[in-house]
Structures are given as C-alpha cells and as structure tokens.
N, C-alpha and C positions, 0 to 999 in steps of 0.2 A: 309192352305186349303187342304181338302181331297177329293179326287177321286173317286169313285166306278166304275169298266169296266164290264161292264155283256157280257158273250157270252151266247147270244139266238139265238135258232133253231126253236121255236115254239110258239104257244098262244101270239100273238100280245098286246090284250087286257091285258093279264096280264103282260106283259112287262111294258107296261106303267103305268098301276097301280104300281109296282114295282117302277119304274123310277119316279113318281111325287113324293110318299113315300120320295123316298130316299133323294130326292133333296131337301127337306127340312132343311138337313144338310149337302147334298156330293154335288160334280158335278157329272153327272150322264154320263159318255160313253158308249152306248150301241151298240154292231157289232150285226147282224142278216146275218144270215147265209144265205148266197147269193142264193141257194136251193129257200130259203122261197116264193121266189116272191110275196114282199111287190104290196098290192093294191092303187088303188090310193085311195081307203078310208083309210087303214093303214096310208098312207104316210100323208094324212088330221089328222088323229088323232093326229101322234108323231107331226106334225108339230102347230096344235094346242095347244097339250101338253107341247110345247118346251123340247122335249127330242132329244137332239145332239145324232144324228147315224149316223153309214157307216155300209154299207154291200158290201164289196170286196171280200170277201173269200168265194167259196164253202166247206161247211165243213163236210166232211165226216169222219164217227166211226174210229178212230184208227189209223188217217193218221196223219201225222205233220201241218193239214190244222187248230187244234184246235189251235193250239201254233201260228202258222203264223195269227189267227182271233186275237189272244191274243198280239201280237206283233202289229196290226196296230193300236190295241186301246191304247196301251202303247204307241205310238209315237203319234198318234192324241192328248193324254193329257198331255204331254210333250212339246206338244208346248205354256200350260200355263204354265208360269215358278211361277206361285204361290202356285202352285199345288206343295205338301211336303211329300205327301202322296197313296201310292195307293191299293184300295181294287181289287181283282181279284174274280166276284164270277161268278154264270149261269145266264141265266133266269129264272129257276126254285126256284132261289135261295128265301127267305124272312130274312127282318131280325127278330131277337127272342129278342132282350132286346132295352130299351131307345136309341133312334139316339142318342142323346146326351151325355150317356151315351160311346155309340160306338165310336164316333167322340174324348170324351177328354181320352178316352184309348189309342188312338194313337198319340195324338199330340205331337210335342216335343218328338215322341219316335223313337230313330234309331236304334228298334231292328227288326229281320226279323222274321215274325210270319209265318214257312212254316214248314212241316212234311217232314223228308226225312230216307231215310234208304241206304245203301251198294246194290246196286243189284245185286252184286255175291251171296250175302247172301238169297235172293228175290227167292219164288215161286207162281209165280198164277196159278192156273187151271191145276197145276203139271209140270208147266213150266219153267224154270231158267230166269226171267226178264232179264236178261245179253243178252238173246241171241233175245230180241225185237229190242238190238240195233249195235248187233254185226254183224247179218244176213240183206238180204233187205227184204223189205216189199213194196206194192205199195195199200195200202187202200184208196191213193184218185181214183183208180177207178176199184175195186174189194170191192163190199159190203164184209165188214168183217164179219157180222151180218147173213148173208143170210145161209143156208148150206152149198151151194156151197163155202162160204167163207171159213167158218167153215172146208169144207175138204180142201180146198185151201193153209190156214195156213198149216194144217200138212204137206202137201206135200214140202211146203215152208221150214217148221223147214228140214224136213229130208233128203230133198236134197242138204243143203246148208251143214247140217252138214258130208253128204256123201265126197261132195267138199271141206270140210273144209277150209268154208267161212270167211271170219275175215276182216271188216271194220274198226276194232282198228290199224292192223298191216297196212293194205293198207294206210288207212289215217293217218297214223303214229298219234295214240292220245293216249296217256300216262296217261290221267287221271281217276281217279277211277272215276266209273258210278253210280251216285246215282237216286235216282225216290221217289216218292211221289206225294201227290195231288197236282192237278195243282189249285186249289185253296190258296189264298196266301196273306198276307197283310204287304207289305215292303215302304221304304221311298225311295225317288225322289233316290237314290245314287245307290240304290242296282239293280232299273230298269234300269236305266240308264248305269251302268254297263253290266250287262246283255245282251242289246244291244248291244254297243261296244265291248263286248267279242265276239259276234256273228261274228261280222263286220270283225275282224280283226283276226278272224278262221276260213276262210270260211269251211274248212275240216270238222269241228268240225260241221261247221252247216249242212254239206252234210250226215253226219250220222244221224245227228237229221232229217233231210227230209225224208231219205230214211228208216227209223225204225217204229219202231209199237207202237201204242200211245207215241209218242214222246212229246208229251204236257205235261207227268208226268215226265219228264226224264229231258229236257232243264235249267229251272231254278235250282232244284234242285246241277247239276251236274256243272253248272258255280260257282255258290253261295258256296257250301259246299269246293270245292278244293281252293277257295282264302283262305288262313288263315286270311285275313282284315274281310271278312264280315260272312266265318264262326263261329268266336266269337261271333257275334251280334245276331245270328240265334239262335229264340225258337222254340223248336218242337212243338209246337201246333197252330192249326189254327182258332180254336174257330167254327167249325163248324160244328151244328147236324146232322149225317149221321144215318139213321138205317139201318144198314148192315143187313136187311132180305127184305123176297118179300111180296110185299101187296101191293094191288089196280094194281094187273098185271105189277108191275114192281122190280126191283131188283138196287140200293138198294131202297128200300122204297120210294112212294109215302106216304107222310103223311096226316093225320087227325086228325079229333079232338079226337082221344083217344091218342092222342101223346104227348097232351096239355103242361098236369103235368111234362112229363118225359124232354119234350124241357124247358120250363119256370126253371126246377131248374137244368139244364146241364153247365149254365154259359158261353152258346156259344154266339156268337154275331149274326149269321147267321143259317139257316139250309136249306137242302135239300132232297128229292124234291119235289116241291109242284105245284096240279095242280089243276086249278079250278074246274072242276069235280069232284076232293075228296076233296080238301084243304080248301075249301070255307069257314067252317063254322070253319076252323081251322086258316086262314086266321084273318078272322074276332074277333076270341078271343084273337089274338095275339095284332090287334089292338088296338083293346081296352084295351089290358092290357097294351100296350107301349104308345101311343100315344092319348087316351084321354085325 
C-alpha cells in the first residue's frame, strides 16, 4: 500500500479534485496550511470527499514550517503500518502518467527516488546554499517574499558573516550538508529513519528550524550521509518542473501548450498547476491517463 502527502496552501477545490484522483490507487494525506482558514464549506466538501487532513502548521516561504507540515503528514501516515510506501508532492502538484502505472513502479522498490546535491558546491541567486543553514534565519515571521524581506536577508547574510556566525561549530554537526527538492518518493524505512534521526539529534534539528528553506536541506542531508540508504538513493524524482515564468509565476504555471512536452518527459507527477491556467491542461491529462 502507497501513500501520497500533498502540502497545500491554496485552491481548496482543486485539492480535492487532486485528492479523489489520486485515491483511486494511493491513500491520500493532505496538510493545508494552517494560514488558509478552511470554511465550513471546505471542511463539508473534504469531509464529503473523504479526504483524511490536518492543518497544524502555519506555513510560511522559506521557514522550516514546510518540512515541520511535511513531518506531521509523515507521522499521521505512519500510523498505518500497511503503508510501504510514500509519495511527498504539493497541492499544485497533478499526476502526468497511468496511477497504475505510478503505483506498480514503486512497489516492492526499496529505492529512494530524491535529487540532492553537496551545498558547499550550491549557488542560488549568487548565494552559497551553505550559508541558508550555517547562519540564522527566522522566515516564520519575516515575509521572505516581501522587499522588506528581500532587504532583510542581505542584512542577515552580511552581518552574520561580519560575526562570523557558524551553527555547524556551535552545534557541533559534522556532517556534510546536502539539499534538493523537497519533493520525494521513498519507502516506509527511509521515512521512518528520517524521523528518528531527527529525534535523537535534536542539535541537528535546531539548525534545520532555524535556516532558510530548510525543507530542501532536511531529508536530503540525513539520507545521503547514512552509507545504508545512500546506496538505495536515485537521483531523480520523476517530476515535470518548467524552470521559466509564465502565467505570472516562476517556475512555471503550466498549460495546455505543455501537453506534448510533459506526456513524453517520463515524469510521474508535475508542477505547477492552477485552475485558472491548467484547466484545459488538466483535463487532457485526464483523459489521456485515466479514461
């Protein structure tokens, strides 16, 4: 039995839509981002729907608050223990090939399907990724997003490196820091892991709270330093991203001129897709999977 956890912030309706889809083959855990203040019509529909949610977490851009939404659905579906399996994707997310198909790619497989990379090696936005989890950060309550954020960080990166700030040495953590998408499809052992690594580092986990998108960084950086389960890890995650901006967002709101390019990408999943552009793209997908 497989899993799918979606972390959603927005468009209700299309969550559920998402969610009855998928339940056709997966169990479906969905967190919603405590912000959203679910209606009591929302809460009528999932509960119509029967789509099992929690919304505990406020989840704000670039905080540890995505990884901590992503942590309560991992233990909420943890407590079926028939569950062997678990997909990690958004609300935005759809998937692009046969459920079927998706489901008997993963059964019986104990490999870890996640993207990761060295983040001494890592530059975003002319930045050393090392130093999101080296230095503090506090974006559960500093919009990262806003300008003010936006100048906020600088002042952050350059005064800490004036101090010559180091969370590695203070918290005595010796391990190498790796990152990638927090998007992720691993078996019952590797989350399970994960967890208990958490548990019994607290140090380790006080880095990941206090860092900058720490959601990319967490699994990643447990996973790839075991030598047990970094042998099982494949770098890919099977999942359509168009790394450019259209329909006012960055990376890519998709549509139906996406169609061809998703349908022969061999992904399982893609993102991100929003009713107001995705609809009729939506709609092609299904009918090409699921009729």
């Amino acid at each position: 039995m497989q899993a799918v956890l979606v972390l959603a912030h927005k468009n209700v309706d299309q969550v559920i839509a998402l969610s009855n889809l998928l339940k056709k083959r997966f169990i479906v855990f969905v967190h919603f981002d405590a912000r959203l203040s679910l209606t009591s019509k929302d809460k009528e529909k999932l509960q119509k729907n029967e789509v099992n949610y929690i919304s505990e977490v406020e989840v704000h851009w670039g905080s540890w608050s995505i990884a901590h939404a992503a942590i309560c659905l991992m233990k909420e579906a943890l407590k079926n223990p028939e569950i062997s399996y678990f997909h990690v994707i958004s609300g935005q997310d759809w998937p692009v090939e046969n459920l079927d198909k998706i489901y008997n790619f993963y059964e019986n497989d104990d490999h870890i399907y996640m993207e990761y990379q060295s983040s001494k090696d890592v530059k975003k936005s002319g930045e050393p990724v090392i130093l999101w989890q080296k230095y503090y950060f506090n974006y559960d309550r500093v919009n990262r997003r806003s300008n003010f954020g936006k100048i906020y960080h600088r002042f952050l990166l350059l005064g800490q490196s004036l101090l010559r700030v180091n969370k590695f040495k203070k918290y005595d953590i010796n391990l190498e820091i790796y990152n990638g998408p927090n998007w992720v499809d691993m078996p019952r052992d590797a989350v399970e892991y994960c967890l208990e690594y958490l548990r019994v580092h607290p140090k380790l986990l006080k880095v990941f709270q206090t860092g900058c998108f720490s959601d990319e960084f967490w699994m990643q950086t447990i996973l790839i330093n075991s030598p047990e389960f970094k042998k099982r890890v494949i770098a890919n995650c099977h999942r359509y991203i168009k790394w450019q901006k259209q329909n006012g967002s960055y990376p890519a709101v998709l549509d139906e001129r996406d169609f061809e390019d998703i349908v022969n990408s061999e992904c399982h999943f893609a993102r991100k897709f929003d009713a107001k552009y995705s609809k009729k793209l939506i709609d092609f997908l299904n009918n090409e999977y699921t009729s």
